[in-house]
C-alpha positions as CSV (number, residue, x, y, z in Angstrom):
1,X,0.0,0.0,0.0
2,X,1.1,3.4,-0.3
3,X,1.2,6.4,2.0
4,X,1.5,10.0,1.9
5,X,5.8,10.0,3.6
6,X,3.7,11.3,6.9
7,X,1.0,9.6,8.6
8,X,-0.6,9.9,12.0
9,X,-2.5,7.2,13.8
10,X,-4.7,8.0,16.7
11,X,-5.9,4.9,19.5
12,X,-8.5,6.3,22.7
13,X,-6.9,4.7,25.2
14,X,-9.5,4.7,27.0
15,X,-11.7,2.7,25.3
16,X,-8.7,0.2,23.6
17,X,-10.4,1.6,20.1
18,X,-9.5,4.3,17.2
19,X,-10.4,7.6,17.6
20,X,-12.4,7.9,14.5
21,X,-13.3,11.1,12.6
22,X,-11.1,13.1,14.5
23,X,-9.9,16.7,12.3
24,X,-5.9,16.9,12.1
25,X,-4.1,19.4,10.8
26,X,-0.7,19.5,8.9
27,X,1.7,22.6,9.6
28,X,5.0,23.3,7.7
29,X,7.4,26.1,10.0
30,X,8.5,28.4,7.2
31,X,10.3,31.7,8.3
32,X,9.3,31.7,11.4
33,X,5.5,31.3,11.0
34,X,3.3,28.1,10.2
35,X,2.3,27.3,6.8
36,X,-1.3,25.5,6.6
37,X,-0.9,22.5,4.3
38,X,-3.2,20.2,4.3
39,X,-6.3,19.2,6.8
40,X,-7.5,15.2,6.7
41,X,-9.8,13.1,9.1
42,X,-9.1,10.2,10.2
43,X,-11.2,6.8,8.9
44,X,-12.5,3.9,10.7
45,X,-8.7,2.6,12.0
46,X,-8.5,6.4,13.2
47,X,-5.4,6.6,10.5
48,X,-4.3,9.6,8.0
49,X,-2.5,8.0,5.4
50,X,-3.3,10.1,2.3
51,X,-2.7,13.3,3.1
52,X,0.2,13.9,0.6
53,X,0.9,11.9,-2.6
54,X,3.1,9.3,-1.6
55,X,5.7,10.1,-4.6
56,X,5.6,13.7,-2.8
57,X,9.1,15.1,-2.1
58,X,9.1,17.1,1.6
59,X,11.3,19.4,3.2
60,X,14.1,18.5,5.8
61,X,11.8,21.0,8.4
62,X,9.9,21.2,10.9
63,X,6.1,20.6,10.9
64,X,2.8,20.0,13.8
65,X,-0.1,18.1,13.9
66,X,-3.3,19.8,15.2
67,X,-5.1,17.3,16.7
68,X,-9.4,18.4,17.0
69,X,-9.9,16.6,20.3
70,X,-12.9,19.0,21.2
71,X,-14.7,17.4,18.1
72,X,-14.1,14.0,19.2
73,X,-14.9,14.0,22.5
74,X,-18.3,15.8,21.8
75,X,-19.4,12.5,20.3
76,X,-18.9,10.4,23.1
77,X,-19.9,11.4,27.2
78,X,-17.0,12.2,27.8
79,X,-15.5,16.2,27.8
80,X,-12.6,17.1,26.5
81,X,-9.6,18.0,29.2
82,X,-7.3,19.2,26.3
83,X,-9.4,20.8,23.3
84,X,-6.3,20.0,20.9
85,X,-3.0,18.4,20.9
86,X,-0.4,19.8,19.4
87,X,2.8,18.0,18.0
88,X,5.9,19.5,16.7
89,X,8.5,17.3,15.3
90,X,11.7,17.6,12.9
91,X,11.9,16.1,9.5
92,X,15.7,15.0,9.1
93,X,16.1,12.2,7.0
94,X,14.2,10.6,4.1
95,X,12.5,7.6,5.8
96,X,9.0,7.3,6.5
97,X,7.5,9.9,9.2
98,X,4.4,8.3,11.2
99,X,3.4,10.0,14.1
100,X,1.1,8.5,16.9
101,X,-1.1,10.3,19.1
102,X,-2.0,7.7,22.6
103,X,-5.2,9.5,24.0
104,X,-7.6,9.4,27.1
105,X,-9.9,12.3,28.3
106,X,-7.4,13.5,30.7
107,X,-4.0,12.7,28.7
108,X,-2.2,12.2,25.5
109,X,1.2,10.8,24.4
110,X,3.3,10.1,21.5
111,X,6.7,8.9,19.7
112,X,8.1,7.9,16.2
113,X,5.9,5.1,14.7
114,X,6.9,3.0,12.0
């Protein structure tokens, strides 16, 4: 399968399932200020994996992932703690970039995925 050189996954934590339909954003730092590039939802494994071509050719930068928790959590009974998470992370070499958010109502966590 191909997939866009950055992905995201996102598992509730609290539930052991994705977090489905949940708004992400993709940020490029350029200058100084951050350049809106693309915005993607995620589907029923609560993965992004289309939101570039996967042929596309990116920048050794840095770039964020918004995160609409708010949205998410106003489907379920839950209320959301954090209303986003943010998370900034360096593109340095050429391999694959997949970037995991771990959530629960009152606490998120991520790292380099595969």
């Amino acid at each position: 399968m191909s997939k866009s050189p950055i992905t995201s996954h996102i598992l509730d934590t609290s539930t052991g399932k994705p977090a489905v339909n949940v708004a992400v954003e993709l940020y490029k730092l350029v200058d100084n200020e951050w350049l809106f590039l693309t915005k993607a939802n995620t589907d029923d494994d609560g993965r992004i994996t289309d939101w570039l071509a996967p042929d596309t050719l990116i920048d050794f930068a840095t770039y964020k992932l918004v995160f609409d928790l708010d949205s998410y959590y106003s489907n379920t009974t839950t209320a959301a703690f954090y209303p986003e998470a943010q998370i900034t992370f360096r593109l340095q070499d050429t391999k694959h970039h997949h970037i995991p958010l771990l959530l629960s109502p009152f606490g998120f966590s991520t790292y380099r995925g595969s």
